[in-house]
C-alpha positions as CSV (number, residue, x, y, z in Angstrom):
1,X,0.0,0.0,0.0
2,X,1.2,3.2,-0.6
3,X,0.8,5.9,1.5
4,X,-1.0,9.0,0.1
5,X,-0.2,12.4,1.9
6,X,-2.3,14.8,-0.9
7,X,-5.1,15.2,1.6
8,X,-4.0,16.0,4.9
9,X,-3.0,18.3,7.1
10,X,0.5,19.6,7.1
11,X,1.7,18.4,10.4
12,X,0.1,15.2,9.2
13,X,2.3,15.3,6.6
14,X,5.4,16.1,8.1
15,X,4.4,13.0,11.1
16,X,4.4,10.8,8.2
17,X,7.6,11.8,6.5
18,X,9.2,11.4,10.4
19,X,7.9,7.7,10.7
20,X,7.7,6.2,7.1
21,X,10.0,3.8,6.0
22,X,9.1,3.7,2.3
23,X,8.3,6.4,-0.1
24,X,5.3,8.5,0.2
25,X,3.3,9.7,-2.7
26,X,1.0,13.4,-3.1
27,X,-1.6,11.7,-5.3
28,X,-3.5,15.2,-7.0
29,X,-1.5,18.2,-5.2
30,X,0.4,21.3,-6.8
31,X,2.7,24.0,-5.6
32,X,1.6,26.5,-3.1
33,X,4.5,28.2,-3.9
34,X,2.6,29.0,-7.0
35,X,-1.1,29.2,-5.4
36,X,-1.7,29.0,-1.9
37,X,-4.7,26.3,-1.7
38,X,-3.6,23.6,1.8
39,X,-3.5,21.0,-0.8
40,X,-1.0,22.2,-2.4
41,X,2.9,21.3,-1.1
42,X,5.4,24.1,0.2
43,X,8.8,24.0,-0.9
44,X,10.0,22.4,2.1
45,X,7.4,19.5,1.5
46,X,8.4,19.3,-1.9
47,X,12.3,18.5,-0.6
48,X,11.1,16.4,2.0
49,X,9.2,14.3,-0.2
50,X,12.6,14.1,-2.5
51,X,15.0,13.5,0.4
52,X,11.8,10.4,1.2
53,X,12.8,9.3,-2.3
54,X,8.2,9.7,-3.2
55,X,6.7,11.5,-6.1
56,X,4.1,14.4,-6.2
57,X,1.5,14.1,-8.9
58,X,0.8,17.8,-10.2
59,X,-3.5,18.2,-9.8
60,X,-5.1,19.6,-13.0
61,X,-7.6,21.5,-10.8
62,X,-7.4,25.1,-12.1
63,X,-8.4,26.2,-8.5
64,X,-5.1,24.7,-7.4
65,X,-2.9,25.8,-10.4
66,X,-4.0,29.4,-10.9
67,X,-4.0,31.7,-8.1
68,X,-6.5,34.4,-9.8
69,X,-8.6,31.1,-10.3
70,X,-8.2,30.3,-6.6
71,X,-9.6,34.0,-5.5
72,X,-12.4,33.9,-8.2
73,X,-13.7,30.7,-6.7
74,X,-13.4,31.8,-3.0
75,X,-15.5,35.0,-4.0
76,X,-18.5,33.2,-5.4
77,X,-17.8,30.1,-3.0
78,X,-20.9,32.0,-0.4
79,X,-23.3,32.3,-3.4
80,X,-22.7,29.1,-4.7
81,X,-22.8,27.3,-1.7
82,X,-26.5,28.5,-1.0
83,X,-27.8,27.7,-4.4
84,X,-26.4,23.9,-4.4
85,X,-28.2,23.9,-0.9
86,X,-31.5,25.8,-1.9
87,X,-31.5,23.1,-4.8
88,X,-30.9,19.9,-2.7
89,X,-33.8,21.4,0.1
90,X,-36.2,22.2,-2.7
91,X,-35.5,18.4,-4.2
92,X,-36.2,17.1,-0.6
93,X,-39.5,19.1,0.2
94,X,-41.0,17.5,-3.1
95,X,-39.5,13.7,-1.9
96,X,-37.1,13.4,-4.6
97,X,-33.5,11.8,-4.3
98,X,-30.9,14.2,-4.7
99,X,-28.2,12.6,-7.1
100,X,-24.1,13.5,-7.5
101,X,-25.6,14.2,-11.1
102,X,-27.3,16.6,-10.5
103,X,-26.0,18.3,-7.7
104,X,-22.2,18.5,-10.5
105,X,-24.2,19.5,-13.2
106,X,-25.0,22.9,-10.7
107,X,-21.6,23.4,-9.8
108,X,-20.4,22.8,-13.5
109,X,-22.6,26.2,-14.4
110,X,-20.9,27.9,-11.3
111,X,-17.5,27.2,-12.6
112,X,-18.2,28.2,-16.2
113,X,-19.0,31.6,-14.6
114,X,-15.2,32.1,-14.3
115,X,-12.6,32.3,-17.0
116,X,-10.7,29.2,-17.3
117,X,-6.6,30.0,-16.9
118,X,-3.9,29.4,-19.4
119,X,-2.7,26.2,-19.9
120,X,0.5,27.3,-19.0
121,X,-0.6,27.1,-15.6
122,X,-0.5,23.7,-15.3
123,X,3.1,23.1,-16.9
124,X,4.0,25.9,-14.4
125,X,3.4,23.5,-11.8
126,X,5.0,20.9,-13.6
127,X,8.5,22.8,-13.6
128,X,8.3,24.1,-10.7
129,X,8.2,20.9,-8.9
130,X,10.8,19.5,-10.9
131,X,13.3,22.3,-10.3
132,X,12.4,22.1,-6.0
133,X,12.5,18.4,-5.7
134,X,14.0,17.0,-8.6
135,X,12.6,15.3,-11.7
136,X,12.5,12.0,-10.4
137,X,10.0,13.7,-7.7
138,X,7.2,15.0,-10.3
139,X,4.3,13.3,-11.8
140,X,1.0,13.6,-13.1
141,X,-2.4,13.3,-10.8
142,X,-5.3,15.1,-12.7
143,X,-8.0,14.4,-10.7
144,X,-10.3,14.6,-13.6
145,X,-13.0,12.9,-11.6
146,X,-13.5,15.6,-8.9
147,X,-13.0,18.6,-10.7
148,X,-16.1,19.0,-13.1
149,X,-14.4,20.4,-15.7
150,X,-12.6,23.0,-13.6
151,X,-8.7,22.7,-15.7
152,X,-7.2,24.8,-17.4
153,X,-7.8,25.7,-21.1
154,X,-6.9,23.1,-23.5
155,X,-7.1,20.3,-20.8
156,X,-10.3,18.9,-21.1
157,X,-9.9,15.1,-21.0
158,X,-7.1,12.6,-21.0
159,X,-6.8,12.8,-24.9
160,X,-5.2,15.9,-24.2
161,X,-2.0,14.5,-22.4
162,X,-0.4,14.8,-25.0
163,X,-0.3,18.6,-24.8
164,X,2.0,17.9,-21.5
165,X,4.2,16.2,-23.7
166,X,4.5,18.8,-26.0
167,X,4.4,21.8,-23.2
168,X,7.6,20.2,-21.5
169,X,9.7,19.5,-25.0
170,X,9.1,23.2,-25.6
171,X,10.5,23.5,-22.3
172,X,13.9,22.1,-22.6
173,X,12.7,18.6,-20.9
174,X,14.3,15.4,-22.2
175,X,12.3,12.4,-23.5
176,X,14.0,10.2,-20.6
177,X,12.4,12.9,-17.6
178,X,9.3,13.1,-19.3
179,X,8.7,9.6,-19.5
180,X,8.9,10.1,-15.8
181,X,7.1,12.8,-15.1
182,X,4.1,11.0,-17.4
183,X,4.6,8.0,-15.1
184,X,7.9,6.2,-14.4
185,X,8.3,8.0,-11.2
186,X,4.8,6.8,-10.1
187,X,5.9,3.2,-10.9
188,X,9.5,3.9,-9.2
189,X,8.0,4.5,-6.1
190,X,5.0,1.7,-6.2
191,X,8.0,-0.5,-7.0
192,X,10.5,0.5,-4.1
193,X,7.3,0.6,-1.8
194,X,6.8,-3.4,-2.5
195,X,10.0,-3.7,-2.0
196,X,10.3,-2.1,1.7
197,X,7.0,-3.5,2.4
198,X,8.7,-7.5,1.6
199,X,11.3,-6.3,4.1
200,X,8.9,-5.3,6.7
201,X,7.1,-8.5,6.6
202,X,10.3,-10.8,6.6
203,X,11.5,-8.8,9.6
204,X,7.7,-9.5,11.8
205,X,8.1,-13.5,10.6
């Protein structure tokens, strides 16, 4: 099993980094260097999770990539909040279900409201991480089930990966780190964490 740190607190975070034996992995988390969202990692998370040898998978969520995004969605967050609500109580005063359909298809039309950002805001992310902690520390972790449809222009589904690709040649990336970033890294670490987890159980025998 590996051990996910993308959604917990930070001194959660840095009690896990303190105990773990095997590499640790940010599943969907960007930079808060870059925007300042708690699920983001800090610098010094970043290099912690490089000196613990894990990987943090950049999320596609423009909220968490863009900070003008970020404030745009934290000033309509009120409003939007109350209409979702005044929907589900209306659904539930005429004894209907109220389904995750329905209820995404409401916050889709909130996030429309507000401009998507630039691509680039995503490969920001990217290099940024890779320049902090390393490029065998960077990966990809879209999250393009719990965004609804909140990325970044040009990033609509996973046919559009290949963008990345493209975004970090123009970069300067080689084709041997952006085989990681698109993955290797991920399966580094799941690799490396079998391998301490074998240990672990031949040591309690």
């Amino acid at each position: 099993m590996m051990v996910d740190i993308s959604h917990v607190a930070d001194q959660t975070f840095w009690d896990t980094i303190a105990i773990t034996k095997a590499p640790v992995i940010a599943s969907h988390s960007s930079a808060r260097a870059l925007v300042d969202a708690p699920r983001n990692m800090t610098d010094e998370m970043l290099r912690a999770v490089a000196k613990n040898g894990g990987v943090v998978q950049v999320n596609f969520f423009s909220g968490f990539v863009d900070e003008d995004y970020r404030k745009a969605m934290q000033a309509q967050q009120k409003d939007q909040a109350a209409a979702i609500q005044k929907y589900i109580d209306l659904l539930k005063a005429q004894g209907k279900p109220v389904s995750y359909i329905e209820v995404d298809h409401l916050e889709r039309e909130w996030t429309a409201k507000i401009p998507r950002p630039p691509f680039s805001s995503l490969i920001d992310h990217i290099d940024h991480i890779a320049k902090v902690a390393g490029v065998d520390h960077v990966g990809l972790g879209s999250d393009f089930d719990g965004v609804s449809g909140a990325t970044p222009l040009g990033m609509d589904s996973a046919a559009d990966l290949p963008k990345i690709t493209q975004a970090l040649l123009d970069r300067g990336y080689s084709s041997d780190d952006i085989k990681k970033i698109l993955g290797g890294n991920l399966l580094r670490v799941f690799h490396q964490v079998e391998i301490v987890s074998s240990q672990m159980q031949a040591e309690s025998r």
